[in-house]
C-alpha positions in Angstrom: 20.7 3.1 -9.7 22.7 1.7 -6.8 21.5 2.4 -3.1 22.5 1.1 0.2 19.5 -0.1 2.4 20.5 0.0 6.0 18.3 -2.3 8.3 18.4 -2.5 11.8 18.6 -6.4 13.0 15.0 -6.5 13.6 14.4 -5.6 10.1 17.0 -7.9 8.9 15.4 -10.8 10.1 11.9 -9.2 9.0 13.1 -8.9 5.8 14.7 -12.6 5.7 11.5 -14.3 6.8 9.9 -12.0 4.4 12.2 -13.2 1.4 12.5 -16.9 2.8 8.6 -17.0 2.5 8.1 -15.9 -1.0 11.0 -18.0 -2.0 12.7 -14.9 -3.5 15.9 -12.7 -2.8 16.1 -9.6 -0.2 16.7 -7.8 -2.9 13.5 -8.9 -4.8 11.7 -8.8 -1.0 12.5 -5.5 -1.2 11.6 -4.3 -4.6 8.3 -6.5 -4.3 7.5 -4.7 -0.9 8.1 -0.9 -2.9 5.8 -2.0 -5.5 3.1 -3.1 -3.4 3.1 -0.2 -1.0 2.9 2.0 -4.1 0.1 0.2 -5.9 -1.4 0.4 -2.2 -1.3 4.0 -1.8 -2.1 4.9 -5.2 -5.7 2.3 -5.2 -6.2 4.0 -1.3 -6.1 7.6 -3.1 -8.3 6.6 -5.7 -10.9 5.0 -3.4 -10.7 8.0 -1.7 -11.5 10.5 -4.8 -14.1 8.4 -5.7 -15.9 8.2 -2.6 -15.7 11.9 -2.0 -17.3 12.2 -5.8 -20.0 9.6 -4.9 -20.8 11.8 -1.3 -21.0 14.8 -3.5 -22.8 13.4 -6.5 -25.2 11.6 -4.5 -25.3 14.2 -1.2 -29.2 14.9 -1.6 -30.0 10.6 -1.9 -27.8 10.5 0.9 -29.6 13.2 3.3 -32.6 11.8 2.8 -31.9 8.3 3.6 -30.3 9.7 6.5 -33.7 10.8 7.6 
């Protein structure tokens, strides 16, 4: 799918340096930048579940270490 990505100029150059650095295209900057903010989001959500199971598993242990 074809999509138009409008950047201010601070952005431009952010994404430039961004490309320049990896030794890659905008484009691929771009792409590379999706995919890691997903993978980011969906390992943060994950973290989170399993910490809230692990509080609620282990919610007595943890009271009474509090103590």
């Amino acid at each position: 799918m074809a999509m138009t990505l409008r950047l201010n100029d601070e952005l431009e150059r952010a994404l430039a340096l961004l490309a320049e650095a990896d030794g890659v295209s905008k484009h691929e900057a771009v792409v590379r930048a999706i995919a890691d903010a997903a993978a980011r989001r969906v390992r943060d959500d994950r973290v989170r579940d399993l910490s809230a199971e692990g509080r609620a598993r282990y919610a007595s242990l943890l009271d009474r270490l509090a103590q």
